[in-house]
N, C-alpha and C positions, 0 to 999 in steps of 0.2 A: 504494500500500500504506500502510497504519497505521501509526501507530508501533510500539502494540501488535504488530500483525501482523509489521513486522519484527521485533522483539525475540523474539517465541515462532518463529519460524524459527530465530534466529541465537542462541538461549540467552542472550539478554541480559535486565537485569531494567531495565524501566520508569524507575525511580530514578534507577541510574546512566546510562543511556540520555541521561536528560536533564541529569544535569550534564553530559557528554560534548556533547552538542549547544551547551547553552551555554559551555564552551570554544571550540565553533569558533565559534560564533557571534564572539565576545569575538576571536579571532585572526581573522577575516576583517575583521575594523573594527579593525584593527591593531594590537592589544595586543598582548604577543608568548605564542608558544605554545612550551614546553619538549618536549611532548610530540606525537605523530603513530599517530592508530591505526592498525594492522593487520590485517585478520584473521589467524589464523595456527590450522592446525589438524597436529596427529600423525599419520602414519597408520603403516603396517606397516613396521618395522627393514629399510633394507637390507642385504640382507648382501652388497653385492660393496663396498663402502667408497667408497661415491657418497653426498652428501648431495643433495636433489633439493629443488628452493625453486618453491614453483608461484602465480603471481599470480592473484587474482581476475580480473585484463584476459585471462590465457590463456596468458603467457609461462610455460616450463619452464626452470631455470639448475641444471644437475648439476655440484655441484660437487667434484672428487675429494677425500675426507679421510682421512686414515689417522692423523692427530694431532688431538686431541682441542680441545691450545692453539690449535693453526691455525685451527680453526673458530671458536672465539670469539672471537677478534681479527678475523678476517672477517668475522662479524654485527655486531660492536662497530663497525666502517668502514659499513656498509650506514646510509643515511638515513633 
């Protein structure tokens, strides 16, 4: 696939596409890298007070929340 072509799948623009590539480029020849993308997408509220985290690899992690701080301190620990 393109680059182009990934980017108009994946809503990303051209531009920053490529500064992002040259970061990793720049962190694989061992500068160091502050940052690590994700894809990360929303989709519909649950309502039973599960938050649900799904990886591009396929893995599902449900994670019970009923506090709001608890969740963010738990994303804030995640790599």
């Amino acid at each position: 696939m393109t680059q182009v072509g990934y980017c108009a799948r994946h809503g990303l623009g051209i531009k920053s596409f490529g500064r992002w590539r040259q970061r990793e480029r720049a962190a694989a020849k061992g500068v160091e890298s502050a940052l690590t993308l994700v894809p990360v997408g929303v989709g519909t509220p649950a309502l039973d007070g599960v938050v649900r985290l799904y990886s591009p690899g396929g893995w599902r992690l449900d994670v019970p929340c009923t506090e709001v701080r608890w969740l963010g301190e738990f994303l804030r620990q995640l790599p």
